[in-house]
N, C-alpha and C positions, 0 to 999 in steps of 0.2 A: 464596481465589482465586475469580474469578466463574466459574460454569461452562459458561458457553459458552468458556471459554476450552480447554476440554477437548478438544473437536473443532474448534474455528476455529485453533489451533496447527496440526493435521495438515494444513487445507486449504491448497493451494499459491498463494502469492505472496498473503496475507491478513493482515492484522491487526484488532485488535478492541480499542477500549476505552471505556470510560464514561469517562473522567478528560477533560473539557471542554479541558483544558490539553494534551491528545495532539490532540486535532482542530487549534485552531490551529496547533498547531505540523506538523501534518501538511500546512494549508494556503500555508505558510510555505514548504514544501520547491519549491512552486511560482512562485515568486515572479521577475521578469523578472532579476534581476541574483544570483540561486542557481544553483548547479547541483544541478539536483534527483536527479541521482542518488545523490549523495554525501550531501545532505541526508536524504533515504529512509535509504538506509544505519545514518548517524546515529540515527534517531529509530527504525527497527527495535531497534536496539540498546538503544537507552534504553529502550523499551516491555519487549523481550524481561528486560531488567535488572530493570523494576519488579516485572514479572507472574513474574519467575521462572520464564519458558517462555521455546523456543527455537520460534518462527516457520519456515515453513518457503517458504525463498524460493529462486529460483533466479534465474540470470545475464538472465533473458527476462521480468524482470516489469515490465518498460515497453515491453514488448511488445504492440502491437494491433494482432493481423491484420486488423481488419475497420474500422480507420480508413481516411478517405476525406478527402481534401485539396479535392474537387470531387465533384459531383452530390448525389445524395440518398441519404439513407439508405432508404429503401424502396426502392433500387436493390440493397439489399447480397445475398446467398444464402447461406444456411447451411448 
């Protein structure tokens, strides 16, 4: 098992891999005619399946509170 996978598992709403073939496919889940939630879902599972770890996700992880639909980003406050 690679070992960053050891603490990138406990970090919330996070995934991790080296495998070239998990990146496109995670660029995939974004795609105009996907529903990228259900895809995420999907590919969590698969990853979780490969690596033999359980990610740790919850219902809010397409969640960003600090998106901005208009103005600037040097507008935002943290």
């Amino acid at each position: 098992m690679i070992s960053h996978l050891d603490w990138i598992k406990n970090f919330k709403n996070a995934i991790f891999s080296n495998d070239p073939n998990f990146y496109e496919d995670y660029l995939q889940c974004f795609g105009e005619e996907s529903d990228a939630k259900v895809r995420i879902e999907e590919l969590i599972k698969k990853m979780e399946n490969h690596y033999e770890v359980k990610f740790n996700f919850d219902d809010n992880y397409l969640y960003y509170p600090h998106f901005k639909n208009d103005g600037k980003y040097e507008e935002l406050r943290f």
